[in-house]
VEXDREN-2710 file (C-alpha; in Angstrom, 1 decimal):
% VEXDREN-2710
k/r/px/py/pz
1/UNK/46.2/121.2/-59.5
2/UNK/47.0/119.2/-62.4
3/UNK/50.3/117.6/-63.0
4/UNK/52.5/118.9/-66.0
5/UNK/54.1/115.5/-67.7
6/UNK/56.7/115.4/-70.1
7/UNK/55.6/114.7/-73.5
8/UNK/58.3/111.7/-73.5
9/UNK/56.8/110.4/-70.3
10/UNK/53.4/110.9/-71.6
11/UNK/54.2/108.4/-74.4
12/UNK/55.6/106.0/-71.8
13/UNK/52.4/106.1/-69.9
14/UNK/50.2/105.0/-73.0
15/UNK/52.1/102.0/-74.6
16/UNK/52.1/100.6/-71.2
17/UNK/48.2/101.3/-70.4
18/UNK/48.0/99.8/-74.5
19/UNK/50.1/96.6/-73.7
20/UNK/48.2/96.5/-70.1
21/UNK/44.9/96.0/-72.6
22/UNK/46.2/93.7/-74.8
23/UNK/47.3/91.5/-72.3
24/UNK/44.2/91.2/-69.9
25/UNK/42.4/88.8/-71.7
26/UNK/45.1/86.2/-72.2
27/UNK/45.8/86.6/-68.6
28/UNK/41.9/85.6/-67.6
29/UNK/41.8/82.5/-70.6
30/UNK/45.1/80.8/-69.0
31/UNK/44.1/77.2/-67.4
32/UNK/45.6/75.2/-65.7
33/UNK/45.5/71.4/-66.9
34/UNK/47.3/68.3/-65.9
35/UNK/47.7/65.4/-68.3
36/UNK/48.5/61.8/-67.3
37/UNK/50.0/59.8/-70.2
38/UNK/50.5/56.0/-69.9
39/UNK/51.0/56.9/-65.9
40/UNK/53.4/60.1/-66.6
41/UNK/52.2/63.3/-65.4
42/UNK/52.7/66.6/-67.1
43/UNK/51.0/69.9/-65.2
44/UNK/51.0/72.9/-67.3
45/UNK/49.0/76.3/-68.3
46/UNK/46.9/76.6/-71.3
47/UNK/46.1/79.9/-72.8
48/UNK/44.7/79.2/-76.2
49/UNK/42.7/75.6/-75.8
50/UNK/39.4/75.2/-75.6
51/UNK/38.8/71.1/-75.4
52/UNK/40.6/68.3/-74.5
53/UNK/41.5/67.7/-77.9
54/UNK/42.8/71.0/-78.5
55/UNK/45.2/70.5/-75.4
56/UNK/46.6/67.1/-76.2
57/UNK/47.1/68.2/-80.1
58/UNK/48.8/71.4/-78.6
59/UNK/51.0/69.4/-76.6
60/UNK/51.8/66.6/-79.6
61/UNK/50.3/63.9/-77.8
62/UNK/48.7/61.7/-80.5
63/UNK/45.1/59.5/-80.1
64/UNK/44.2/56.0/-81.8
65/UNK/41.0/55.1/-82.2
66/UNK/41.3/52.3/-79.4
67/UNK/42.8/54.9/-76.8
68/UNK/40.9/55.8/-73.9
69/UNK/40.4/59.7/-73.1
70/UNK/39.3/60.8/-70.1
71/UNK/37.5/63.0/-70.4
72/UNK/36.8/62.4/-73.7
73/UNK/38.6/64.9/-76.8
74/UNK/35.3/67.1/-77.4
75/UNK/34.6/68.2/-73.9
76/UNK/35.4/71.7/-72.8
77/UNK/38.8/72.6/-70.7
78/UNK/38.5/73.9/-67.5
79/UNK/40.4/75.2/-65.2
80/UNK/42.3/72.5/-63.1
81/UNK/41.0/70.0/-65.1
82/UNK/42.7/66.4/-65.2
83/UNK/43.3/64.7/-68.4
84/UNK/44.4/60.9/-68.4
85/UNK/45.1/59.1/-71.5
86/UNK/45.5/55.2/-71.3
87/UNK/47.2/54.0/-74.7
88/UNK/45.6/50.8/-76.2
89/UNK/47.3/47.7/-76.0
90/UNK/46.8/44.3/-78.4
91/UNK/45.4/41.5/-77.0
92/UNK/45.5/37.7/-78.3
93/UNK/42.6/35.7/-77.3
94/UNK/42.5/32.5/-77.5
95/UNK/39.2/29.9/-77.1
96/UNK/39.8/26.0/-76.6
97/UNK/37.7/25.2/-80.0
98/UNK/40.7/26.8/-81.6
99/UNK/39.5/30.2/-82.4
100/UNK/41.1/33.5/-81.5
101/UNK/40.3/37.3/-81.5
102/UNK/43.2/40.0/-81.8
103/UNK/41.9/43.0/-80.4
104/UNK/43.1/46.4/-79.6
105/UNK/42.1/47.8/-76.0
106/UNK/42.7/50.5/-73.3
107/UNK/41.3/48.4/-70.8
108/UNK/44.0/46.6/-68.9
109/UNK/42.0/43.7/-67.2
110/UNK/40.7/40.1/-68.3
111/UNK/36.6/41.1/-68.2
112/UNK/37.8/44.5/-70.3
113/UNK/39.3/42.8/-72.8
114/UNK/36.7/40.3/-73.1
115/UNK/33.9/43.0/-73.2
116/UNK/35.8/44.8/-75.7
117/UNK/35.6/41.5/-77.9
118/UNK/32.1/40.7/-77.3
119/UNK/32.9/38.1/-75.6
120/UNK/31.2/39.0/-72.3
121/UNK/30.2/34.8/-71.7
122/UNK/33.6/33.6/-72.2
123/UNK/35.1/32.2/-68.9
124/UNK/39.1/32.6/-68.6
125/UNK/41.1/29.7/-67.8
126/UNK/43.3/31.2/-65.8
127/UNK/42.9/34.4/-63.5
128/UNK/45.2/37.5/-64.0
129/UNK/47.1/38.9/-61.1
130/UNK/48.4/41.7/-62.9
131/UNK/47.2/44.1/-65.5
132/UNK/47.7/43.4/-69.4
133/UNK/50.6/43.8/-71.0
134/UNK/50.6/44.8/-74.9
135/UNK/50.7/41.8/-76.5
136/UNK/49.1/39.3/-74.0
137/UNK/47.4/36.3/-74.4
138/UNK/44.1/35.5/-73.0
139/UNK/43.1/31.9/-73.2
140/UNK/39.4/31.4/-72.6
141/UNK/36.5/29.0/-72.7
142/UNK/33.7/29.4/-74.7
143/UNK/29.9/28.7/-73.6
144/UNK/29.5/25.4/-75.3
145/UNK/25.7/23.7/-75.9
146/UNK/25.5/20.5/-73.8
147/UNK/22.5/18.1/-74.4
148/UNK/21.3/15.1/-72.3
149/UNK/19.2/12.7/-72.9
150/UNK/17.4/11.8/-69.1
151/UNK/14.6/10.6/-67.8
152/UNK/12.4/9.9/-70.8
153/UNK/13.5/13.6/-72.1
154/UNK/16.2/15.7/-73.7
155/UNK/18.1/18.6/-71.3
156/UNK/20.3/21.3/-72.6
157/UNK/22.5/23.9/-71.0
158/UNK/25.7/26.1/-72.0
159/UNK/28.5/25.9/-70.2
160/UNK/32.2/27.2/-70.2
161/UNK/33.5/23.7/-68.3
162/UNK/36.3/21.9/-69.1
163/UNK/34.7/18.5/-69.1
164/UNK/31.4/17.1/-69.7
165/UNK/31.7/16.2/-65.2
166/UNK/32.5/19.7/-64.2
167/UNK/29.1/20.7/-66.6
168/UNK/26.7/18.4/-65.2
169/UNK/28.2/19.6/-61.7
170/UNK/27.3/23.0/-62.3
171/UNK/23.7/22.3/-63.8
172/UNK/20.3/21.0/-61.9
173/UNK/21.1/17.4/-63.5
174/UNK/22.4/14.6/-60.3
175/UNK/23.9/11.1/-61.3
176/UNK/23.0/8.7/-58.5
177/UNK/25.6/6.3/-57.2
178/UNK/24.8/3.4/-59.6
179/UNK/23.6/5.4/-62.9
180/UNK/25.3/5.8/-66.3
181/UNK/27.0/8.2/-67.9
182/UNK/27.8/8.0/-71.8
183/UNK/30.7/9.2/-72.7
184/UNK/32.5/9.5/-69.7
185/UNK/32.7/12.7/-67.5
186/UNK/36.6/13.1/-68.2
187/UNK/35.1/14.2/-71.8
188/UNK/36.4/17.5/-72.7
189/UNK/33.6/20.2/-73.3
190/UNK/35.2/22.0/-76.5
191/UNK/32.2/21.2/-79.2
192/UNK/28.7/20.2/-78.7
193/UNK/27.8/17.1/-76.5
194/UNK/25.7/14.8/-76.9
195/UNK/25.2/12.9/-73.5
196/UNK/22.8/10.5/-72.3
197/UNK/22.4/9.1/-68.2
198/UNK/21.2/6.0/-67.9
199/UNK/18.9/5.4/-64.4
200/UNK/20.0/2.4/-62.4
201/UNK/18.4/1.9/-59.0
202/UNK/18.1/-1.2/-56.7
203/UNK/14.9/-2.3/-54.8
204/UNK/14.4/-4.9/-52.6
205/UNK/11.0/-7.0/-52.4
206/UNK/9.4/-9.3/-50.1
207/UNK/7.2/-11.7/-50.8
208/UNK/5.0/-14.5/-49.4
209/UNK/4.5/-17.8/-50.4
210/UNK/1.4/-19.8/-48.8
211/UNK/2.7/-23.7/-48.5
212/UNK/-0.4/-25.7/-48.9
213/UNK/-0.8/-28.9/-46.7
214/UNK/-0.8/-32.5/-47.3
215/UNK/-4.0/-34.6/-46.5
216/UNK/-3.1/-37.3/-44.5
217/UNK/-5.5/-40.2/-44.2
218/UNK/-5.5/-42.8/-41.7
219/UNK/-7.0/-46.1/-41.1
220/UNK/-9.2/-47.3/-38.2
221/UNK/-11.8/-50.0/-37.4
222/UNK/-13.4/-47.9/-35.0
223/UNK/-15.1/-46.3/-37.6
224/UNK/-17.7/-48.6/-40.6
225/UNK/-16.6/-49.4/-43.9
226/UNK/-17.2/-46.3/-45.8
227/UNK/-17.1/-43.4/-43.3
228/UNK/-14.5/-41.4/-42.6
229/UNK/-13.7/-39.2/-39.8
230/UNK/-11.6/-35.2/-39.6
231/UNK/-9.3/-35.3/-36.8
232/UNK/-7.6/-32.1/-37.2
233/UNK/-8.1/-29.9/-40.4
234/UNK/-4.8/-28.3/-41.8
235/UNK/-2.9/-25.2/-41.6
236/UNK/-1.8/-23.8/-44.5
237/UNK/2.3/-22.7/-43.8
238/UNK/4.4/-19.2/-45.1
239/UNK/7.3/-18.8/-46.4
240/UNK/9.2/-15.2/-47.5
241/UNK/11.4/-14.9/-50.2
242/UNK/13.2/-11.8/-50.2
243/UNK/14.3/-10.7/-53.9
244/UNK/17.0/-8.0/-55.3
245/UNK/15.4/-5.8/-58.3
246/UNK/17.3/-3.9/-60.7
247/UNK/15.3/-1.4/-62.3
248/UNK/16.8/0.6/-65.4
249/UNK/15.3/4.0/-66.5
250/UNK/11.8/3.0/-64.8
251/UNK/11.7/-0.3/-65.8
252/UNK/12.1/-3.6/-63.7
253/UNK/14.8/-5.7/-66.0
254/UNK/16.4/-8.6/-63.3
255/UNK/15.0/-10.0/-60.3
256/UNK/17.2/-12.3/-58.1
257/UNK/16.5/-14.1/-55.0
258/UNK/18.1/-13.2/-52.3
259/UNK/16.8/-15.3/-49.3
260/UNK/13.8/-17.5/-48.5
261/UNK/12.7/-18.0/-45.1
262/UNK/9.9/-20.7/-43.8
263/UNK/8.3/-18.9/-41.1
264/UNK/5.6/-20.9/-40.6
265/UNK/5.2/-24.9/-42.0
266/UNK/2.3/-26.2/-43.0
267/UNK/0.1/-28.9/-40.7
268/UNK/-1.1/-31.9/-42.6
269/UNK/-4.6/-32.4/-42.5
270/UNK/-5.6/-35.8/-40.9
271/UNK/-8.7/-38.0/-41.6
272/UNK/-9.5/-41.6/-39.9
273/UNK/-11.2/-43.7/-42.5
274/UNK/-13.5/-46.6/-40.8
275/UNK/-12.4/-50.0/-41.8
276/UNK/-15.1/-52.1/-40.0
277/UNK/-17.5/-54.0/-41.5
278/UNK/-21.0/-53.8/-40.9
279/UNK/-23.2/-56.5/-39.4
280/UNK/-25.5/-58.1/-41.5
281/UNK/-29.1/-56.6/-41.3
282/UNK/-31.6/-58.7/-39.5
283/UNK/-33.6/-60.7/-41.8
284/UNK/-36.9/-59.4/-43.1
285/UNK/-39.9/-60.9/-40.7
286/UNK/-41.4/-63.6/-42.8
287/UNK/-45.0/-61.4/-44.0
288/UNK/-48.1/-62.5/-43.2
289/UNK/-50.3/-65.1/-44.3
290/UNK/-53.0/-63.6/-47.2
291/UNK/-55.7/-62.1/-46.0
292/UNK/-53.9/-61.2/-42.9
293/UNK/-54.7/-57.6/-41.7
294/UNK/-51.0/-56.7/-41.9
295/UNK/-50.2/-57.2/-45.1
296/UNK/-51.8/-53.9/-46.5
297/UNK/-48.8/-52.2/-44.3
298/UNK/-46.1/-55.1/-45.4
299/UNK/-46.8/-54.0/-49.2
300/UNK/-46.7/-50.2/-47.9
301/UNK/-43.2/-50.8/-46.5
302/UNK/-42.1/-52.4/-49.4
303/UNK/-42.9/-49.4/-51.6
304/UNK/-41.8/-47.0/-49.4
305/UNK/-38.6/-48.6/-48.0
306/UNK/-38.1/-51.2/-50.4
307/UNK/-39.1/-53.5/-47.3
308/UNK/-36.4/-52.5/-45.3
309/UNK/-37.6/-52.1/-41.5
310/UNK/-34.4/-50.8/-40.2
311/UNK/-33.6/-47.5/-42.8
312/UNK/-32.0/-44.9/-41.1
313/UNK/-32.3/-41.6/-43.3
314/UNK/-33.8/-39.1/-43.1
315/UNK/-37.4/-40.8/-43.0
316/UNK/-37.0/-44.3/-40.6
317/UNK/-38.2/-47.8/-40.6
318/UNK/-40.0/-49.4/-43.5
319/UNK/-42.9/-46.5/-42.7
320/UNK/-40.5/-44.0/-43.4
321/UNK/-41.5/-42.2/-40.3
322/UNK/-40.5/-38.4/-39.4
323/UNK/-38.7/-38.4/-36.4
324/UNK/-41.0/-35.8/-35.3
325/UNK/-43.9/-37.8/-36.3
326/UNK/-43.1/-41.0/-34.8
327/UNK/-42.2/-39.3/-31.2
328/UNK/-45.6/-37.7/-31.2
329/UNK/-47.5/-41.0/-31.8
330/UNK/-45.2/-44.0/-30.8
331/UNK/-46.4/-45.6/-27.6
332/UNK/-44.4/-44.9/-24.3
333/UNK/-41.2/-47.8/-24.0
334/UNK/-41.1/-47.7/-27.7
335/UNK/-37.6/-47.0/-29.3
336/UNK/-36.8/-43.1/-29.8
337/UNK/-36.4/-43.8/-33.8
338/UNK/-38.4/-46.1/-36.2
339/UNK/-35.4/-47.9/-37.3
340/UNK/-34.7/-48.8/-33.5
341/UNK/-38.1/-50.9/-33.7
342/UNK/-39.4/-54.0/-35.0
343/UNK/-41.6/-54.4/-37.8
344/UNK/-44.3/-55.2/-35.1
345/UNK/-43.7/-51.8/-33.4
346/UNK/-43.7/-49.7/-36.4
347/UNK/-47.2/-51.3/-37.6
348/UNK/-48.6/-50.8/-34.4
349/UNK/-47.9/-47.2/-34.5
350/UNK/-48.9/-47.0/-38.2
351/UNK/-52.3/-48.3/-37.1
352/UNK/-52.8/-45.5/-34.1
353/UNK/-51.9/-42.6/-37.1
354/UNK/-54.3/-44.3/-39.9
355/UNK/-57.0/-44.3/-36.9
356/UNK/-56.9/-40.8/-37.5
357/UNK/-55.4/-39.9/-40.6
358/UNK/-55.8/-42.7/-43.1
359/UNK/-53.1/-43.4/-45.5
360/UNK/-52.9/-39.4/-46.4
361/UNK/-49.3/-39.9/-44.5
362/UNK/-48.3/-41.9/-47.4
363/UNK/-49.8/-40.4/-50.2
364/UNK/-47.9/-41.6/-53.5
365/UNK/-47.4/-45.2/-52.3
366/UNK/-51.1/-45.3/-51.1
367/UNK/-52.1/-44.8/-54.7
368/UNK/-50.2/-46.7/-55.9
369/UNK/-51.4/-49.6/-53.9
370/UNK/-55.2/-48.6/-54.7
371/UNK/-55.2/-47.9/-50.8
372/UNK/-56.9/-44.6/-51.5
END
């Protein structure tokens, strides 16, 4: 059975099911969105908005350039969406070779505002314990070119130290306890440097001095005229001498003695020298009578000796007899060396060896006699 409505109510009906259409779809595009401006929050719905941007216009909120959105203006709105915008701020910064950078930034820290600059190298001289503040200074070092002359070669680094000390510290480069440094490491580090470390070591060296000995000679009778005798040969002595070397860059450039020590002195050598004179030499035997069967051998002796009967060389007598020769045909009692024996002696043996040999023993003289 079907309901019979008034044509009044009937009209009600419709304009309500009419504004029940109309309203639907702004009733499923409403979002919620929260916005965070320099740290104050604002919740609210949005009906109409579609990005970011069209939010914060909607809302009057205005955007530099510098500002940071996030998330950024053109990205879509959704629902419950966050929206924080961080106004920029101007920064000074300051460099200690006098430069400076104004800059406009949202980022509130030191590295942001150097990043924002370009200046991702620079080294602040001072650390920030609290966020920027619009119109802050930053004062900052800049990487400066260092160059150092060392070891033969030329080194160069960057560095954002103060002083030339605090650069070298922070490089590979050492300075040893006596080197030098030109200038000096107090030098600030605000422009290039030119630098140059100088090498200075100290050695110490040893060495040793041979001492030569004195020859110390001594008289003595027991010994002839003319002969000399070693009683003890020398010893050469030692001394160390101990020396301080400076060496500069490699090079040896002063050399002091420090010390010398004798550790061992030399020993003179000592030699007798014979002060006795000889006795005279027997006198020749008279020679024989010509035509005497000796005299062949007095003439020998005479060339071969010059006559003398008692020659002690290396050949004896007035012969000049071998020692080997004259033991193997001297008679038994005779003297062990020709120049022991008498002109007699040395004859007779001469005879037993011409018995055998002829005068071949004393070839040169011989001839020359016309004995052969």
């Amino acid at each position: 059975m079907r309901a019979n409505l008034p044509p009044h109510t009937l009209r009600k009906l419709l304009s309500l099911a009419l504004v029940a259409l109309l309203c639907a779809p702004v009733v499923l595009t409403t979002k919620r969105v929260r916005v965070m401006v320099d740290g104050e929050v604002e919740q609210f719905r949005s009906s109409f908005a579609d990005t970011v941007g069209d939010v914060l216009a909607r809302r009057g909120v205005e955007i530099s350039p510098a500002d940071r959105v996030t998330p950024p203006p053109d990205a879509p709105l959704v629902d419950g969406m966050g929206i924080r915008v961080e106004r920029a701020i101007a920064v000074r910064i300051e460099a200690q070779d006098g430069s400076a950078w104004d800059i406009l930034t949202a980022d509130r820290t030191v590295s942001g505002a150097l990043q924002a600059a370009g200046l991702e190298g620079a080294e602040p001289v001072r650390p920030a314990l609290r966020p920027l503040d619009d119109g802050a200074v930053i004062e900052v070092r800049l990487p400066m070119l260092v160059l150092v002359h060392v070891d033969g070669g030329l080194r160069s680094f960057t560095t954002t130290a103060a002083t030339l000390g605090e650069a070298l510290s922070r490089s590979d480069l050492t300075l040893g306890p006596d080197d030098l440094l030109e200038p000096a490491l107090s030098t600030p580090v605000d422009r290039t440097v030119v630098a140059r470390i100088t090498r200075i070591a100290n050695r110490t060296e040893v060495e040793e001095v041979v001492l030569p000995f004195e020859e110390v000679r001594r008289e003595t009778d027991e010994l002839l005229l003319g002969t000399t005798r070693v009683v003890s040969e020398g010893v050469e002595g030692l001394r160390r001498d101990t020396y301080e070397v400076r060496v500069v860059d490699g090079e040896d450039v002063e050399r002091t003695l420090a010390s010398s020590q004798v550790v061992r002195e030399p020993e003179d050598r000592v030699v007798e020298v014979g002060t006795r004179e000889p006795p005279p030499p027997p006198p020749p035997p008279p020679a024989p009578a010509s035509g005497s069967e000796d005299r062949n051998w007095y003439r020998l002796a005479q060339c071969e000796s010059g006559g003398n009967w008692s020659y002690d060389g290396t050949y004896d007598g007035g012969l000049q007899f071998h020692p080997d020769t004259w033991n193997r045909w001297k008679p038994a009692g005779y003297p062990a060396y020709a120049w022991q024996a008498s002109a007699d002696q040395q004859i007779a043996v001469g005879k037993r060896l011409h018995a055998v040999r002829g005068w071949s023993p004393w070839p040169s003289c011989a001839r020359k006699l016309g004995l052969m």
